[in-house]
DSSP file (Angstrom, degrees, kcal/mol; ACC not computed):
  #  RESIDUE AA STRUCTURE BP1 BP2  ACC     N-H-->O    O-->H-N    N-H-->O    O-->H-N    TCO  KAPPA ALPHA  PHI   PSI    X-CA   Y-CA   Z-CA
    1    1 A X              0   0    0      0, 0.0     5,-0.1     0, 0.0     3,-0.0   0.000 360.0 360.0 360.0 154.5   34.2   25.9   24.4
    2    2 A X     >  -     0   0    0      1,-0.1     4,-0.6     3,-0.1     0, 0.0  -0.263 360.0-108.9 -68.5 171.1   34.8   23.0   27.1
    3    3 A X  H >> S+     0   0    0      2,-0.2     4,-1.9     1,-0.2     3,-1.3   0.960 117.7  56.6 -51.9 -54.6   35.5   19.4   25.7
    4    4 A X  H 3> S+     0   0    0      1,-0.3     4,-0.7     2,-0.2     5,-0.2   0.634 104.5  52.4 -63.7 -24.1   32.0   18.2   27.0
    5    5 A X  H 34 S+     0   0    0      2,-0.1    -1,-0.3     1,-0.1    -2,-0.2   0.872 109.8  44.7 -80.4 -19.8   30.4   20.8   25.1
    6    6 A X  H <X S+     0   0    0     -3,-1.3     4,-3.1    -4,-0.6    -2,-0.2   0.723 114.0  49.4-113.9 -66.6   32.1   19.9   21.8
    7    7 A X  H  X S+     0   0    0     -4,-1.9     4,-0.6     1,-0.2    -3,-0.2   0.679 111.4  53.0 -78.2 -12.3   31.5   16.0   22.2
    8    8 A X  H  < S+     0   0    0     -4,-0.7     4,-0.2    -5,-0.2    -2,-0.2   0.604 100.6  58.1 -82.7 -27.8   27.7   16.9   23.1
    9    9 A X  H  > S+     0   0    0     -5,-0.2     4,-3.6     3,-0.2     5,-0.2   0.971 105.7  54.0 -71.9 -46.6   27.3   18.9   20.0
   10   10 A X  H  X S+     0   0    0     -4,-3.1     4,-1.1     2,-0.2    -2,-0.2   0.754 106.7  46.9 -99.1  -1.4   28.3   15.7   17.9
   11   11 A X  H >< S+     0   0    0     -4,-0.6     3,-2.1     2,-0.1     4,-0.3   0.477 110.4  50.2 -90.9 -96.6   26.0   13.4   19.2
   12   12 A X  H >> S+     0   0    0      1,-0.3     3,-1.1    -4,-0.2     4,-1.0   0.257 116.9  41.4 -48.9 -48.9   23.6   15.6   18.8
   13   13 A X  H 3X S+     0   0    0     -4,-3.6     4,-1.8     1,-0.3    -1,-0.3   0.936 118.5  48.2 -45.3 -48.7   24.9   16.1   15.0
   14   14 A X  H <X S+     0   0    0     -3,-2.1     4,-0.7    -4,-1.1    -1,-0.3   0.676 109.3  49.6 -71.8 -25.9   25.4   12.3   14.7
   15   15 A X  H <4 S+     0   0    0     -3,-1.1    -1,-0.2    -4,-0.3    -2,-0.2   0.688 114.7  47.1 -94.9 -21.9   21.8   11.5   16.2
   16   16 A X  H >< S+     0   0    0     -4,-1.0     3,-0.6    -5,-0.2    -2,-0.2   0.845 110.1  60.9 -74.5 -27.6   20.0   14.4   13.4
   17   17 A X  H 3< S+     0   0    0     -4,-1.8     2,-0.8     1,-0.3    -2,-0.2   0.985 116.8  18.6 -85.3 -61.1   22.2   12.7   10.9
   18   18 A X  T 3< S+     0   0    0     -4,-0.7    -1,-0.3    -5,-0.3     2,-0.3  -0.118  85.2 128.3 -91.9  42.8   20.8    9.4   11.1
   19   19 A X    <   -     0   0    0     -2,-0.8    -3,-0.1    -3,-0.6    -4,-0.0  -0.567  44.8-146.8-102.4-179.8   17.9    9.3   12.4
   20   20 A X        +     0   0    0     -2,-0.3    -1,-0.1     2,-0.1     3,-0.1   0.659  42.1 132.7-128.0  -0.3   14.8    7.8   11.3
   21   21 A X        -     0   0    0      1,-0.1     2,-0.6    -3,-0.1    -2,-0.0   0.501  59.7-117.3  -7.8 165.5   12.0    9.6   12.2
   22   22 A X        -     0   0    0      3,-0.0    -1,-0.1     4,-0.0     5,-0.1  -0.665  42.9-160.8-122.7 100.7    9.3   10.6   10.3
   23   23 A X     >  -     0   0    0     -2,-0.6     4,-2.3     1,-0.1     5,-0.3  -0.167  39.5-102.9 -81.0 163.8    9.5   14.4   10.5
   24   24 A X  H  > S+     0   0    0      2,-0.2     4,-4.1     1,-0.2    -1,-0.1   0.894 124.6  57.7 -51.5 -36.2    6.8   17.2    9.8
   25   25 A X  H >> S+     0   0    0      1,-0.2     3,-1.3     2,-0.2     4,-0.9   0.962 102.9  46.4 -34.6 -90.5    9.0   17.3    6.3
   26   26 A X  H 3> S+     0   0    0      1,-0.3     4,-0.7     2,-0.2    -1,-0.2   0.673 113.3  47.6 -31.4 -25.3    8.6   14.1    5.4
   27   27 A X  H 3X S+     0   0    0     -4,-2.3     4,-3.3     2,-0.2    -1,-0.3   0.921 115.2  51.4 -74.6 -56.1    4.7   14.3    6.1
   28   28 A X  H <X S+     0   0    0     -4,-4.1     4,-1.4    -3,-1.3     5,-0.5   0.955 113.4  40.6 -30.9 -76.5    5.0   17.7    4.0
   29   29 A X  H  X S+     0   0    0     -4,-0.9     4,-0.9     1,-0.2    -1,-0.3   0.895 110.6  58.7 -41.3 -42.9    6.8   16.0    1.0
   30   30 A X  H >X S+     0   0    0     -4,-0.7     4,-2.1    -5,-0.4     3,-1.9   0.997 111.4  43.7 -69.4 -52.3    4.3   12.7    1.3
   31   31 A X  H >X S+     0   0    0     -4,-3.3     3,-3.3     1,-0.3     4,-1.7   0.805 112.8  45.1 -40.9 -75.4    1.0   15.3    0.7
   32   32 A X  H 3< S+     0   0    0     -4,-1.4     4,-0.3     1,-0.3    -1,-0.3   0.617 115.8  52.4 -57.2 -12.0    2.1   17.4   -2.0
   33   33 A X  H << S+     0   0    0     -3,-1.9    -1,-0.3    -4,-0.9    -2,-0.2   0.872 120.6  32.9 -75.7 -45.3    3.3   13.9   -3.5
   34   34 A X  H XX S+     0   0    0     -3,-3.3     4,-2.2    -4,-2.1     3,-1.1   0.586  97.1  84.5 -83.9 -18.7   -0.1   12.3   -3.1
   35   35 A X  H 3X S+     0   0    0     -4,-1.7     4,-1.4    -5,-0.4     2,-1.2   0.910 104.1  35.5 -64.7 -80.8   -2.5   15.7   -3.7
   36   36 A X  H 34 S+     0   0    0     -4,-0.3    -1,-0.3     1,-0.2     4,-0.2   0.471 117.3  53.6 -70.6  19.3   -2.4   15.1   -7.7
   37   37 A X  H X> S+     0   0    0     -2,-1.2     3,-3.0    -3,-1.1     4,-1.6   0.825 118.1  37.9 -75.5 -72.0   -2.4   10.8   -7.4
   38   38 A X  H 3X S+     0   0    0     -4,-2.2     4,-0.7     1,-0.3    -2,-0.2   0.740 118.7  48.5 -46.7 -44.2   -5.4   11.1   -5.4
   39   39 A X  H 3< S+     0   0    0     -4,-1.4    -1,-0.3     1,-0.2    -3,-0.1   0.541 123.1  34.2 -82.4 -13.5   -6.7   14.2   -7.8
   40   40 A X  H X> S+     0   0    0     -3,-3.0     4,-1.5    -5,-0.3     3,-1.1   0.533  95.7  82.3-121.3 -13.2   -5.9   12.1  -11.2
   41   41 A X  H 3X S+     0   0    0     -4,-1.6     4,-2.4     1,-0.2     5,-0.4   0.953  89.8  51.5 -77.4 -31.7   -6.6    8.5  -10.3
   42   42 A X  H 3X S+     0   0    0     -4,-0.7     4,-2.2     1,-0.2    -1,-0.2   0.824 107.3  53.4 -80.6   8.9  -10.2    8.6  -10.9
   43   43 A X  H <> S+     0   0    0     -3,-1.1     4,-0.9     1,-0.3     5,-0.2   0.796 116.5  42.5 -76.0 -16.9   -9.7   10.3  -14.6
   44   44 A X  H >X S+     0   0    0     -4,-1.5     4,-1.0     2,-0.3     3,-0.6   0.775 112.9  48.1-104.5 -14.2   -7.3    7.2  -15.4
   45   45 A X  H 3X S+     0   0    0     -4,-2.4     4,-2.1    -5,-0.3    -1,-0.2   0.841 111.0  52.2 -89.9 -23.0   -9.4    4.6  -13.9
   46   46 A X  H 3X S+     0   0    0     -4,-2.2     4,-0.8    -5,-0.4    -2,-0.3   0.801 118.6  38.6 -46.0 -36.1  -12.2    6.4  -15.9
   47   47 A X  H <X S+     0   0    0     -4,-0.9     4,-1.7    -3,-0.6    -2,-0.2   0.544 111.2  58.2-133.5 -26.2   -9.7    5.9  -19.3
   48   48 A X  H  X S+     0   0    0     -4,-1.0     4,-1.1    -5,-0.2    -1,-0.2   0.918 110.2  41.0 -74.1 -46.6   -8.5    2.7  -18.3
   49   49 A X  H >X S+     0   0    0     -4,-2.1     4,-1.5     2,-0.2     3,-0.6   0.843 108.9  57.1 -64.7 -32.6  -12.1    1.2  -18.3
   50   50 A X  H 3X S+     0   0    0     -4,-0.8     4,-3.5     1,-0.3    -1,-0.2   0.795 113.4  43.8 -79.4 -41.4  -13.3    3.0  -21.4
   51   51 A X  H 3< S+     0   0    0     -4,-1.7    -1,-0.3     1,-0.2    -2,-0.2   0.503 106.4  58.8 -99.6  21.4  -10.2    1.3  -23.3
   52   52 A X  H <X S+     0   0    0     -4,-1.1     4,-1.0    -3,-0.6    -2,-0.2   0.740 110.1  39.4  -1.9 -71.9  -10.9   -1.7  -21.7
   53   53 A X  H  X S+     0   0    0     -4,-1.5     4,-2.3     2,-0.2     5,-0.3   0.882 114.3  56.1 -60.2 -57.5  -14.7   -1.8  -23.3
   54   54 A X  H  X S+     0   0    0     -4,-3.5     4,-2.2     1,-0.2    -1,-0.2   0.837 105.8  54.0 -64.3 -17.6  -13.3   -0.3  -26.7
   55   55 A X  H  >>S+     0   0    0      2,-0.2     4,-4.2     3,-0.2     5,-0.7   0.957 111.8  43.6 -75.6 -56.1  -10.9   -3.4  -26.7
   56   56 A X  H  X5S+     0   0    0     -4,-1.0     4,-1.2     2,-0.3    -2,-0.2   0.911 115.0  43.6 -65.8 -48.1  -13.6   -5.8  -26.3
   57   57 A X  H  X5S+     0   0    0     -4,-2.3     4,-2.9     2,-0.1    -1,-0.3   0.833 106.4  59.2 -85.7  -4.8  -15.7   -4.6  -28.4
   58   58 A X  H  X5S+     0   0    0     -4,-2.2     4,-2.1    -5,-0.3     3,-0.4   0.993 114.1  45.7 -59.0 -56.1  -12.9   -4.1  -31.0
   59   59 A X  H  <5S+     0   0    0     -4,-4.2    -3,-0.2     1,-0.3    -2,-0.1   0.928 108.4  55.7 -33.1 -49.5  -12.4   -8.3  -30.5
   60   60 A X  H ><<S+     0   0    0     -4,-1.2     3,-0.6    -5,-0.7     4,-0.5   0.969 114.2  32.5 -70.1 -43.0  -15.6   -8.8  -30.8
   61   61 A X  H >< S+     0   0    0     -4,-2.9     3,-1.8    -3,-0.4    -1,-0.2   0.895 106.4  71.3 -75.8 -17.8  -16.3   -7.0  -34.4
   62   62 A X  T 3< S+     0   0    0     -4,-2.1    -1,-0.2    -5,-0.2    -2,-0.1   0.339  92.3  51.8 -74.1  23.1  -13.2   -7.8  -35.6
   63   63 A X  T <         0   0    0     -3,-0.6    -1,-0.2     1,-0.1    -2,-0.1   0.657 360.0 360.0-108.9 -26.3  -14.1  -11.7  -35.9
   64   64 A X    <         0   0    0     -3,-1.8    -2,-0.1    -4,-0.5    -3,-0.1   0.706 360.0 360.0 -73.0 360.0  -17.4  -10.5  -38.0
């Protein structure tokens, strides 16, 4: 292969390597990262509130 073809292959290596894009990966990775947040938050904001309320009223009897 010529020179020019050689030094064109690594910038093009050198631009893949560092870039910063946000690629169809990176979209990929972010769903399947977010499908069970999205699918669990409202059981834990459900379980957060519930011990929330038991706390309070645990304070509250625990004075009588």
């Amino acid at each position: 292969m010529s020179e020019r073809w050689e030094k064109k292959k690594e910038v093009r290596r050198e631009r893949r390597r560092y870039n910063d894009h946000y690629t169809f990966g990176d979209f990929i990775f972010d769903v399947f990262f977010w499908i069970p947040e999205l699918l669990f938050l409202p059981f834990r904001m459900l379980f957060w509130l519930v011990r929330g309320v038991g706390r309070v009223l645990g304070s509250l009897f625990d004075g009588i």
